[in-house]
N, C-alpha and C positions, 0 to 999 in steps of 0.2 A: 816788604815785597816778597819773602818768603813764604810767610802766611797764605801771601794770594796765590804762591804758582803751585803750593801745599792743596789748596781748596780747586783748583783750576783742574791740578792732577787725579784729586776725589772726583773732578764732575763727571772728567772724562773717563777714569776708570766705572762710573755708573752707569756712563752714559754706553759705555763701550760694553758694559754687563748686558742691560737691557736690549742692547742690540742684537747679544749674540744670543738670550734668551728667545725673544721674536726669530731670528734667524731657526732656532733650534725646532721653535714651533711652528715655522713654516715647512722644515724638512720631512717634521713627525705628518703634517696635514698630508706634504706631496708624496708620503710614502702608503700611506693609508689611500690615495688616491691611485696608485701606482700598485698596489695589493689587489685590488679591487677591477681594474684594469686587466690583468693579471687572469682574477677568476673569473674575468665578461669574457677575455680571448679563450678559454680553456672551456668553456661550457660553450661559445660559439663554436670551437673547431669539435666538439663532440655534436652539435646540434646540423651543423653542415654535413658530416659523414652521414646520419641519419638518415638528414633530406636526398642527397645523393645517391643512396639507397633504393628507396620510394622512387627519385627520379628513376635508375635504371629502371626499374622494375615496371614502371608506366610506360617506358620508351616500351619494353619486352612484350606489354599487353598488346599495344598501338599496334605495334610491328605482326605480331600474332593477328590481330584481329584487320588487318590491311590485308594480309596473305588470307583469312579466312573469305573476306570479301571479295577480291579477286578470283578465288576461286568459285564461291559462287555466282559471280558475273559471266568466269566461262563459261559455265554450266547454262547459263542462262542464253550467253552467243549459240547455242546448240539447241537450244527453244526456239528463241528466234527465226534461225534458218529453217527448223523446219515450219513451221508458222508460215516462212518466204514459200517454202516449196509446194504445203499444202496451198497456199493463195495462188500459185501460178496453175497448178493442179487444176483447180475450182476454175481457174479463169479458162483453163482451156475447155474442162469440162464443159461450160456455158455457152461458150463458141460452138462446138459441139451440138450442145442441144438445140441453139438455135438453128443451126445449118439443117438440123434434121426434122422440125418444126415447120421451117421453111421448105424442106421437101417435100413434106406430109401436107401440107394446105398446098402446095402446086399439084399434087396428082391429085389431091382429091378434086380441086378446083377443075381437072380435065387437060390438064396442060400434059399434051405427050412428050414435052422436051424435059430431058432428064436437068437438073439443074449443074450447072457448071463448077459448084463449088464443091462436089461429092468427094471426089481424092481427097480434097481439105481434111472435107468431115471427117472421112475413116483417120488422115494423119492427125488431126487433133483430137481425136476418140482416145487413137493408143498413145499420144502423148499426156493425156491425162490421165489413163490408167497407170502407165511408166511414174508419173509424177504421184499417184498416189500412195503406189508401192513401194517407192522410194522413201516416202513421208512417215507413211506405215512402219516401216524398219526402222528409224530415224525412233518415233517414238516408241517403240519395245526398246530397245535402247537404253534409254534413259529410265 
């Protein structure tokens, strides 16, 4: 019976080797895995400062070129208006002309009645001229 707990004692001291050989070469794997781990975090936190960088730096273009845009959009609300004022300009002009078109074919036609819309005419005459010179200044201006 000796013998046997002599042989029992070998098995498991073998058995208890091999174990802690396996054990040993699992720790070498998870450490090499753990190394490596290691140098993906260290080149990611170098690789994200980078990108962060680039990001400001696209934020600082955007931003520049939003302000650049805006600015020329005001530039542009000051086209516009006068664009509005010379159209108003023109429209009164046209009123104008026709009032006085339509004076011109009633006298010639014989008609001794002066037409009723004359005060008009002259006020929409010098309201398009006002609206012209206004327009005119507007664009020396710019």
């Amino acid at each position: 019976m000796d013998l046997l707990m002599q042989i029992s004692i070998a098995v498991i001291a073998v058995a208890f080797l091999v174990l802690l050989y396996s054990l040993i070469q699992t720790l070498k794997v998870l450490r090499g895995a753990l190394d490596e781990m290691r140098q993906t975090v260290g080149s990611l936190r170098t690789e994200v400062t980078q990108i962060s960088v680039e990001v400001k730096e696209a934020i600082h273009n955007t931003n520049a070129m939003t302000l650049d845009v805006r600015t020329k959009l005001s530039s542009l609300d000051i086209l516009f208006a006068s664009v509005n004022d010379l159209g108003h300009a023109l429209h009164s002009f046209t009123g104008a002309a026709k009032e006085s078109a339509a004076s011109v074919v009633a006298t010639i036609k014989g008609h001794g009645k002066k037409p009723a819309g004359e005060p008009s005419m002259i006020s929409s005459l010098y309201d398009g001229v006002i609206s012209t010179i206004r327009v005119w200044n507007k664009v020396k201006k710019i």
